[in-house]
C-alpha positions in Angstrom: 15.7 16.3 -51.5 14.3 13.4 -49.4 16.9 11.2 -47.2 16.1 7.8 -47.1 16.3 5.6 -44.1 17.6 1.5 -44.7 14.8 -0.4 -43.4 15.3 -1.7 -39.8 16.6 -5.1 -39.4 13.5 -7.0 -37.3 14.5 -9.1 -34.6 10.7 -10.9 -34.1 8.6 -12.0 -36.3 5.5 -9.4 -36.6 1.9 -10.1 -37.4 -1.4 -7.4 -37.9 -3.4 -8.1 -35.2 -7.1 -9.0 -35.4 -8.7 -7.0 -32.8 -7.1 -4.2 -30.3 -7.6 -7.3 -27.2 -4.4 -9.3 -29.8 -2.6 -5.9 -30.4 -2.3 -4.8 -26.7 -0.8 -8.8 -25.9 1.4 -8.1 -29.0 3.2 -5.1 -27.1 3.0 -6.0 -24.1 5.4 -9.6 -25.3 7.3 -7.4 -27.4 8.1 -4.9 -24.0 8.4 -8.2 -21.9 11.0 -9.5 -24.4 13.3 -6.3 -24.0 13.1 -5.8 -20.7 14.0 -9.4 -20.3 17.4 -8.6 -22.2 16.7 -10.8 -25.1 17.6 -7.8 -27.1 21.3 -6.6 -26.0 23.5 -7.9 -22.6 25.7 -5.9 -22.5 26.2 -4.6 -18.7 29.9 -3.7 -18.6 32.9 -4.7 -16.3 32.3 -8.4 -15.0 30.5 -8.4 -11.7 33.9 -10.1 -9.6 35.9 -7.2 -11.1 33.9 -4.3 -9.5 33.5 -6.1 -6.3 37.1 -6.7 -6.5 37.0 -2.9 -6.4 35.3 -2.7 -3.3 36.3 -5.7 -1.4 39.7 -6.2 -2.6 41.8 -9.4 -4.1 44.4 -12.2 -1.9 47.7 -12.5 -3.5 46.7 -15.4 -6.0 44.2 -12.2 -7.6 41.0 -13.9 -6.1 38.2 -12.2 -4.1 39.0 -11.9 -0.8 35.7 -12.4 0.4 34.8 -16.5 0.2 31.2 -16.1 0.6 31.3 -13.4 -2.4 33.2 -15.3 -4.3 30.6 -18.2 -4.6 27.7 -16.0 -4.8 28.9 -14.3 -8.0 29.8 -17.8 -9.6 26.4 -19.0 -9.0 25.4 -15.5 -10.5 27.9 -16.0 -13.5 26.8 -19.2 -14.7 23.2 -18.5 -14.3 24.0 -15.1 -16.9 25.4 -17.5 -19.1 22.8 -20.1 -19.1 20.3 -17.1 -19.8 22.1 -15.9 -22.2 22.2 -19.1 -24.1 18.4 -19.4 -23.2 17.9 -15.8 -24.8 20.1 -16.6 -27.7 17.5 -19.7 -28.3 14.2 -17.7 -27.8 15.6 -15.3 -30.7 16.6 -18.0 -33.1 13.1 -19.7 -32.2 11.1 -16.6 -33.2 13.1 -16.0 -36.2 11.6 -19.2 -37.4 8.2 -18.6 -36.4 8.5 -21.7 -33.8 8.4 -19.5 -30.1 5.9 -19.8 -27.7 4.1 -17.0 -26.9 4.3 -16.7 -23.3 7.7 -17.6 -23.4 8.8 -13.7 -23.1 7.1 -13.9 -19.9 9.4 -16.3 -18.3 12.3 -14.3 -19.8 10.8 -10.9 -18.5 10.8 -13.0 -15.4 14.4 -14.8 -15.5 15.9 -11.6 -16.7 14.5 -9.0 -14.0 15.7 -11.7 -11.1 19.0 -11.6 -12.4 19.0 -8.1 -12.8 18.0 -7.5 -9.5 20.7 -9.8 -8.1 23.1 -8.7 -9.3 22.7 -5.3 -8.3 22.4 -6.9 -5.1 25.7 -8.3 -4.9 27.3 -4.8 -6.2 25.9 -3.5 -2.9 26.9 -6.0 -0.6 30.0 -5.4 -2.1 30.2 -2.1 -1.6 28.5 -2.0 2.0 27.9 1.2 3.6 30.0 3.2 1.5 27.4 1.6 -1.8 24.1 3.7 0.0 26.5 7.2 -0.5 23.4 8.9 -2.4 25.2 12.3 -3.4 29.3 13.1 -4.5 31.6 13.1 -7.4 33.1 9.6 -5.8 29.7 7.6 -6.0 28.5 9.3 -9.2 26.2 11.7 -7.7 24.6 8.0 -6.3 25.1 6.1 -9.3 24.9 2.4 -7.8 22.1 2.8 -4.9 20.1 4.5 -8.1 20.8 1.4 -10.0 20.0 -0.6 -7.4 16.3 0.8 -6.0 15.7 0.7 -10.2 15.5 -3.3 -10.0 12.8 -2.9 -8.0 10.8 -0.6 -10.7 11.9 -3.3 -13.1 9.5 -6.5 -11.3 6.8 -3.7 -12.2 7.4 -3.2 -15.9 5.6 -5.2 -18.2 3.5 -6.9 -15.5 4.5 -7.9 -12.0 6.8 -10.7 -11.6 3.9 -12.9 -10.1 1.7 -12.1 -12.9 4.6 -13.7 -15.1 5.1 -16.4 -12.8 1.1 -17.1 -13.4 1.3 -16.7 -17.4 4.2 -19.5 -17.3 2.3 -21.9 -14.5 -0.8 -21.5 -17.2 0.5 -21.1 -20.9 4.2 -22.8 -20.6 3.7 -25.4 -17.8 0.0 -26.2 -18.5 -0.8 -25.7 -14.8 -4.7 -25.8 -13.7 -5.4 -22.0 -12.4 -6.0 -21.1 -8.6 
């Protein structure tokens, strides 16, 4: 008896590339659109909540460290505004109307935020956040997640090479 699978719902438009030069740009957009997060967002608790956990709340329930506090607004309303962007570039390539360097700029956008964030978790956590092996830290769970961002400017080509595809094919920039 042979199963059969329900076709795969397609989330970008797809086309049979003319020569292997097209089909290698054609994964290389399609890994630099989920690594951007245009795919899924979902990263768990809210950032102010886990640094709550480290740094602690005043009596009103607000971080108790100022400077924190501001740097994980600016962090929250730049998520949103990507995520809003992201929602955009999907609904954009559904219709066959995207750009196609614009995944590099979200590969970009996307590993940045990515990175800060992770940044902030570890400032929040200071010295105790490096704790690298024990059941409290997760045998290292949030210094691994953090030295990963680094990998992740790598991926899919460097985060200056994308900065150079958007100067060139978005912006319309002359080349160095």
């Amino acid at each position: 008896m042979r199963s059969r699978v329900p076709p795969m719902k397609a989330t970008f438009r797809t086309r049979l590339p003319d020569d292997a030069a097209t089909a290698g740009t054609s994964v290389l957009q399609h890994e630099r659109a989920m690594i951007s997060g245009t795919g899924e967002r979902g990263i768990g608790r809210p950032l102010g909540q886990v640094a709550a956990d480290s740094v602690g709340s005043d009596d009103s329930g607000r971080l108790d460290d100022a400077m924190m506090r501001g740097q994980i607004a600016e962090f929250d309303i730049d998520e949103a505004a990507f995520a809003a962007v992201a929602e955009r570039a999907v609904d954009l390539a559904k219709a066959g109307q995207s750009h196609p360097a614009f995944s590099s700029a979200m590969k970009y956008y996307g590993t940045e935020l990515t990175t800060r964030r992770h940044e902030i978790l570890m400032s929040a956590g200071g010295i105790d956040a490096l704790e690298w092996e024990s059941d409290r830290s997760r045998n290292g769970a949030r210094p691994r997640a953090w030295l990963r961002t680094k990998a992740n400017s790598i991926e899919g080509g460097t985060s200056e090479v994308m900065l150079g595809i958007v100067a060139k094919r978005i912006l319309d920039l002359p080349g160095a």
